[in-house]
matplotlib code that plots the C-alpha trace (Angstrom):
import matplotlib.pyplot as plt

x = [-0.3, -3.6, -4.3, -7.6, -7.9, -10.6, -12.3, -14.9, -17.5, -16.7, -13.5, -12.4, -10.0, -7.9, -6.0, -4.9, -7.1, -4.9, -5.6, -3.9, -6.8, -7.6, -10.5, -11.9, -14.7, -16.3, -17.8, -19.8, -17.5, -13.8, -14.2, -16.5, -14.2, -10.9, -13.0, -13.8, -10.2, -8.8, -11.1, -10.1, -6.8, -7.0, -8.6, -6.1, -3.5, -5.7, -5.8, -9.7, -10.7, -13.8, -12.6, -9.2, -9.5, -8.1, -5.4, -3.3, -3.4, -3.0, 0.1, 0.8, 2.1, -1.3, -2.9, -0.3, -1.2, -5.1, -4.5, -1.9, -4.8, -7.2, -5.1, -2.8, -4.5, -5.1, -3.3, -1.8, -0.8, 1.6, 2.9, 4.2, 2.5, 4.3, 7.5, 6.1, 4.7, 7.8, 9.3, 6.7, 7.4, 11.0, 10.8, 7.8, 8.3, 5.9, 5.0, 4.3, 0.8, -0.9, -1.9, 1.7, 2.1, 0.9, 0.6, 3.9, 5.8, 3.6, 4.9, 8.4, 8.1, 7.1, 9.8, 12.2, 11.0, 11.9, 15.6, 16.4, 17.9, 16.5, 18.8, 20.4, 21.0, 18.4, 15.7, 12.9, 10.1, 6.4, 4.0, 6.5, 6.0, 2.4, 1.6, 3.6, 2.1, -1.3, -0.7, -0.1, -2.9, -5.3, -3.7, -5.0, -8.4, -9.4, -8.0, -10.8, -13.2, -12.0, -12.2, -8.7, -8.3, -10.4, -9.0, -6.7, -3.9, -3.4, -7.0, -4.7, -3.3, -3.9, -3.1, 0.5, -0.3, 1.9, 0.8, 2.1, 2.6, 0.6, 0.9, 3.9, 3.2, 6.9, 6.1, 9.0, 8.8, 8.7, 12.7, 13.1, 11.3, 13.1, 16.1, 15.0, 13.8, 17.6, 19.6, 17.1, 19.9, 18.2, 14.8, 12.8, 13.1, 12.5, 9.4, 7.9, 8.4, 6.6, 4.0, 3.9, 3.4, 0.6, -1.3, -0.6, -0.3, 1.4, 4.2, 2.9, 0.2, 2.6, 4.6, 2.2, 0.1, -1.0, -1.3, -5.4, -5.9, -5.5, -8.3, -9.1, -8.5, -8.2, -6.7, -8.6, -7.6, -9.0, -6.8, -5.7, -4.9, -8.7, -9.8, -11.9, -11.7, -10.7, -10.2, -7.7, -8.1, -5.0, -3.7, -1.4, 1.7, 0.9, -0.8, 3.0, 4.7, 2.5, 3.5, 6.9, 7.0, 4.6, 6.9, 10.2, 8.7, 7.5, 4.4, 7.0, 4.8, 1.5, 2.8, 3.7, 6.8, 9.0, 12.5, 13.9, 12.9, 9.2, 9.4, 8.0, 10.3, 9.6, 11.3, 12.7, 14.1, 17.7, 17.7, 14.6, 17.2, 20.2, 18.4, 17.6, 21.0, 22.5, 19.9, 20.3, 17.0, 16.9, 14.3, 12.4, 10.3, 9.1, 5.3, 5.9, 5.4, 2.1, 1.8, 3.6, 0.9, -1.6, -0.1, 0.5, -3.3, -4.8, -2.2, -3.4, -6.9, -7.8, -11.0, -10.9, -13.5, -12.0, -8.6, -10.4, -11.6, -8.7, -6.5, -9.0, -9.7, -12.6, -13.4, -12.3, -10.5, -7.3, -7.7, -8.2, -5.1, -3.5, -6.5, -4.7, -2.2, -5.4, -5.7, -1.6, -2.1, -4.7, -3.4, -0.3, -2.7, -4.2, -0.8, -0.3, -2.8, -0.6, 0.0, -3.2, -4.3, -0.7, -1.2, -4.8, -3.3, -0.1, -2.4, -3.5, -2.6, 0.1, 0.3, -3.2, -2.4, -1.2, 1.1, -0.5, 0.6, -1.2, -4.6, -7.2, -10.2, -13.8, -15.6]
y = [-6.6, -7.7, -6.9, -6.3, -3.6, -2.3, 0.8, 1.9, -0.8, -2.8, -4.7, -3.4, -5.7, -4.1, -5.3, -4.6, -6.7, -8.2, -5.1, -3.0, -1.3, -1.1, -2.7, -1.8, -3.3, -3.6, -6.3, -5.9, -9.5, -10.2, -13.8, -12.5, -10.5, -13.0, -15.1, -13.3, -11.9, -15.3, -16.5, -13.5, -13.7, -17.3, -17.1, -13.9, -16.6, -19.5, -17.0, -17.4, -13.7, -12.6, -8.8, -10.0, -8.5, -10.7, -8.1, -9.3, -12.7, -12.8, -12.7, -10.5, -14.0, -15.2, -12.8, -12.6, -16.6, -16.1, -13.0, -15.3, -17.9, -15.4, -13.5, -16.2, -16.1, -12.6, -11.0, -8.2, -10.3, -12.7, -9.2, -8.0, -8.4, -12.0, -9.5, -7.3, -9.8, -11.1, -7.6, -7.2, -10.8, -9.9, -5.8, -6.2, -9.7, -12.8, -13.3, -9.5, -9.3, -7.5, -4.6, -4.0, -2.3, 1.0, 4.1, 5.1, 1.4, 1.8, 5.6, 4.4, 2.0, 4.2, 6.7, 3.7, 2.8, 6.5, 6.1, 2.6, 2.6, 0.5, -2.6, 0.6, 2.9, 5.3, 6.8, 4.5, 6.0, 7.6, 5.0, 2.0, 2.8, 3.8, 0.3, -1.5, 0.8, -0.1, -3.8, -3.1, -0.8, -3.9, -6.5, -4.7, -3.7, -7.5, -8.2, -6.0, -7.7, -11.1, -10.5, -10.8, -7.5, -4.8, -1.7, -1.0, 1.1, 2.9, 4.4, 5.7, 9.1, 10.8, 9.2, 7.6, 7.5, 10.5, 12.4, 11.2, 12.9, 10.7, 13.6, 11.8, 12.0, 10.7, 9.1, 8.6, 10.4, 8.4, 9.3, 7.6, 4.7, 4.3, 4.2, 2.1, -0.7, -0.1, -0.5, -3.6, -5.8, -9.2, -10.0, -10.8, -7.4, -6.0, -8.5, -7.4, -3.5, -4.0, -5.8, -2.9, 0.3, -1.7, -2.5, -0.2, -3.4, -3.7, -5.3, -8.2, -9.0, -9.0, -11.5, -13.3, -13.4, -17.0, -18.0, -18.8, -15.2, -14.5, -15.1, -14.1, -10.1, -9.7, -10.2, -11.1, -10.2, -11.7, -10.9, -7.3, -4.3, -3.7, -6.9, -6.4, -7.8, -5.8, -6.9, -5.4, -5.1, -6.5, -4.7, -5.8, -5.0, -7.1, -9.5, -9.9, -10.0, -13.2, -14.8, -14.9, -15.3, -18.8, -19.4, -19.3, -20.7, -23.7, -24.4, -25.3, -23.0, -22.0, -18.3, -16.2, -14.7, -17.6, -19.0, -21.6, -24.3, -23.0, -21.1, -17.7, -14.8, -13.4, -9.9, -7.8, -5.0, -5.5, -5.9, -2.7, -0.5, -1.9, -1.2, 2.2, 3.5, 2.3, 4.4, 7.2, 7.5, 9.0, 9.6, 6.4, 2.9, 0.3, 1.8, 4.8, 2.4, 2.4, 6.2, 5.7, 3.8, 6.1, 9.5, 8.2, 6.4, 9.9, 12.3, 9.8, 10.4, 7.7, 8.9, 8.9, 7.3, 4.0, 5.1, 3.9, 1.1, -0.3, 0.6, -0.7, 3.1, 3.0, 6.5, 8.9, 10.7, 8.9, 8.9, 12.4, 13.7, 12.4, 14.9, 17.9, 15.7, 15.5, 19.4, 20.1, 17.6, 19.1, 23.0, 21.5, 20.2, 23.4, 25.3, 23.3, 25.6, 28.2, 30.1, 29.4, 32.5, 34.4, 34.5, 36.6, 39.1, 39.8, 40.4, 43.5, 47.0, 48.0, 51.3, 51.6, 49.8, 50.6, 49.3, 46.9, 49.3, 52.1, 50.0, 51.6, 49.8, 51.3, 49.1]
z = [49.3, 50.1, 54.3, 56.4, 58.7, 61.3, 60.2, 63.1, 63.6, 60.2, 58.7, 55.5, 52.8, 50.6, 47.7, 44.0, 41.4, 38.4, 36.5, 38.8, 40.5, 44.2, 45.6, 49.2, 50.6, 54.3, 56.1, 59.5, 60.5, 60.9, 60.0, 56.4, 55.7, 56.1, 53.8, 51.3, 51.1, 50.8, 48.3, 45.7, 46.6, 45.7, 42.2, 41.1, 41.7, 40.2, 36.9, 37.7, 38.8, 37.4, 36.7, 35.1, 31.2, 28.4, 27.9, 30.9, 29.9, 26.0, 24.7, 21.2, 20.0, 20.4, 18.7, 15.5, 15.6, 15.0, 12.5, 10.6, 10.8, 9.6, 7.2, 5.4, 2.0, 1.9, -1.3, 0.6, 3.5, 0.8, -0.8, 2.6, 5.7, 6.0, 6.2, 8.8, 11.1, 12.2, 12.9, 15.2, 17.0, 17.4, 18.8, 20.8, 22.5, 21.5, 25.1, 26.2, 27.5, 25.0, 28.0, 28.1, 24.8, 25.3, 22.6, 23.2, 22.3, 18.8, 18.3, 19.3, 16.9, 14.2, 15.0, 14.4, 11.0, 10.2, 11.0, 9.7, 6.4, 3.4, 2.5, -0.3, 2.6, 1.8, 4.0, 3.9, 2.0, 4.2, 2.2, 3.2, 6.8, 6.4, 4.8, 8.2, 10.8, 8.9, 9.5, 13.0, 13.7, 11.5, 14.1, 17.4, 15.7, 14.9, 18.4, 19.7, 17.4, 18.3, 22.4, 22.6, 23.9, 25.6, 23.8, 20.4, 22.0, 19.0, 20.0, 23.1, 20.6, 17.6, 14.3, 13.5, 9.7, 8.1, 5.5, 1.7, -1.5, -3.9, -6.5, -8.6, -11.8, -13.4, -16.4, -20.1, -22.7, -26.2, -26.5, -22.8, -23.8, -26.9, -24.8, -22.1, -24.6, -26.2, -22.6, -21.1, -19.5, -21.0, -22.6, -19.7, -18.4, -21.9, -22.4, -18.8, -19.3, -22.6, -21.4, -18.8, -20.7, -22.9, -20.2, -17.0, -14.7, -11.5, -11.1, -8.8, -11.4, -13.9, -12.5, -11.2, -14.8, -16.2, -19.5, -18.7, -17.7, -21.2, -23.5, -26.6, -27.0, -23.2, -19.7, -16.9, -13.8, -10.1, -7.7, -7.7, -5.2, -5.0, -4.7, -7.4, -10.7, -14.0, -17.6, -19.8, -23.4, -25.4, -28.3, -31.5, -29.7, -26.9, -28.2, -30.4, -27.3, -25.9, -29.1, -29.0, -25.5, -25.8, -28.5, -26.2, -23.6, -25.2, -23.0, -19.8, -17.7, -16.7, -16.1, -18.9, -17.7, -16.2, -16.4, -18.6, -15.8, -16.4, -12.6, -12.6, -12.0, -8.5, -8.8, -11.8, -9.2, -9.9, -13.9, -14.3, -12.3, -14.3, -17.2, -15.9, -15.3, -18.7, -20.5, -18.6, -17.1, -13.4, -10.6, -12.1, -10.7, -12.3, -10.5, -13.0, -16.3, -14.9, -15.1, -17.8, -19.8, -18.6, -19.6, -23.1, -23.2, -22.4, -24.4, -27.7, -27.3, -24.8, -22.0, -18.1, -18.3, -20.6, -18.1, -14.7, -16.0, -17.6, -14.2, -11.7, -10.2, -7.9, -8.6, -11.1, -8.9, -9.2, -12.6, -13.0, -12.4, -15.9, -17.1, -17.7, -20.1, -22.1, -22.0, -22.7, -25.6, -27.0, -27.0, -28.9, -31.2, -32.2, -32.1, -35.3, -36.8, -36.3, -39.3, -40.9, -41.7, -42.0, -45.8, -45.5, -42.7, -44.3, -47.5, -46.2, -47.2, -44.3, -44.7, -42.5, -40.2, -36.2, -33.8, -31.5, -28.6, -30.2, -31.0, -28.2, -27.5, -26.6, -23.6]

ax = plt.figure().add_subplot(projection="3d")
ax.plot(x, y, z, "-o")
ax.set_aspect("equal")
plt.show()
């Protein structure tokens, strides 16, 4: 409660500003100070103090407003940070003050994610709640950048990201695939899985692939994970598969893999793990046809190099770890040599020669 009192010779006010810090100051006159006191007391109710910081009087609906604005087109904000956005409305409130939601709310929040099951009751996986956390954390950061707020609070504690195991390196064997292309529930699954292990594609620019992207003897791709553009070279087998997919399709569509009304198929989840368990095939995602493709491209001779390119790697070091498939690939090769020279050993006199365990040799 704002009150004046006499200290000595001078009359001190004290009060607590909107940001919850004390002020004390001391005026030589009763009536300066009663002034002055009344005056800030009138402007923190007015919402027109000069020391009030935006964080007390933006909301967090505000701010998921202007990053929706912002952020509406981006590629990764349609794939799921329209899903996470409204998570974060509904736990944290739309009309907390953004200088209520302290480091601890955003750890809680994170520790939450960690128990709640995925719609098939499993544990949700460390990259899933990496990705929402990142949204989160990308939210606060343009809200510093955008004067919205004076400080992120995730700057508040060390880092909430949790360390992932990127090292997967699941990809079919020529048997599984074999299989896989025997158990596909319907063609569309079978057409995109092909389309898949020719090209190493993601699943989203599969989906979302138009029959103008391809031209001539390649794909063109524009809007990718990297934002950055990639073309894909199309070989015999694929270039089979667009046939008799235009051909079934009959033109309805602009996108290659649609339904019979020309729409384009949003999700092949369901049908790639029906198709899965009736071949037999465990521990498997559709991400791994992409590992899948690579694996195969390097074990038949392909280069890192040709690899990154075709992928959209920035760097070879993502690349790089199909590398020692080139290596295992390559001692299988030259095991085929074995026995080469069996005929010109075995044509030696025996009787002179020693036991390998006997056989001494000088340094």
């Amino acid at each position: 409660m704002a009150k004046i009192r006499k200290r000595d010779n001078s009359y001190q006010i004290d009060y607590f500003d909107p940001n919850g810090k004390r002020v004390r100051k001391s005026f030589q006159k009763r009536k300066d100070a009663e002034a002055e006191l009344g005056k800030r007391v009138s402007l923190i109710a007015e919402g027109r103090y000069l020391d009030v910081k935006k964080d007390y009087t933006t909301t967090l609906g505000q701010l998921l407003d202007k990053y929706i604005e912002n952020y509406k087109d981006q590629a990764a904000y349609q794939s799921n940070k329209y899903y996470f956005i409204p998570k974060f409305r509904e736990h944290f409130g739309e009309d907390t003050k953004l200088a209520n939601i302290r480091y601890v709310d955003l750890e809680s929040y994170k520790n939450q994610l960690k128990r709640t099951l995925t719609k098939l009751g499993t544990v949700r996986a460390i990259g899933s709640i990496n990705r929402e956390m990142a949204c989160l954390q990308h939210i606060f950061t343009k809200g510093v950048e955008w004067e919205m707020i004076e400080q992120n609070p995730f700057d508040r504690g060390k880092s909430l990201v949790m360390k992932e195991n990127n090292k997967r390196y699941r990809f079919l064997s020529e048997d599984e695939i074999d299989r896989l292309f025997d158990n596909c529930v319907n063609d569309y699954t079978r057409d995109v899985v092909t389309a898949a292990l020719n090209t190493g594609m993601r699943r989203r620019e599969l989906l979302s692939l138009k029959r103008e992207q391809i031209r001539g003897d390649f794909i063109y791709l524009s809007k990718t994970k990297t934002d950055e553009s990639r073309q894909i070279p199309i070989n015999a087998d694929l270039a089979q598969l667009f046939k008799e997919v235009r051909a079934k399709n009959q033109l309805r569509s602009e996108y290659v893999f649609c339904d019979s009304k020309g729409k384009p198929f949003k999700e092949i989840t369901k049908s790639f793990r029906a198709s899965l368990k009736r071949a037999g095939i465990e521990d498997f995602r559709f991400h791994d046809l992409r590992h899948t493709f690579a694996s195969h491209f390097i074990m038949r001779g392909g280069t890192p190099k040709d690899l990154q390119e075709i992928l959209g790697h920035k760097s070879l070091t993502m690349t790089n770890r199909y590398a020692h498939l080139s290596e295992e690939h390559k001692m299988k090769a030259v095991n085929l040599l074995n026995g080469l020279c069996h005929k010109t050993v075995t044509s030696q006199p025996t009787q002179n020669l020693k036991p390998a365990s006997s056989l001494h040799f000088k340094g």
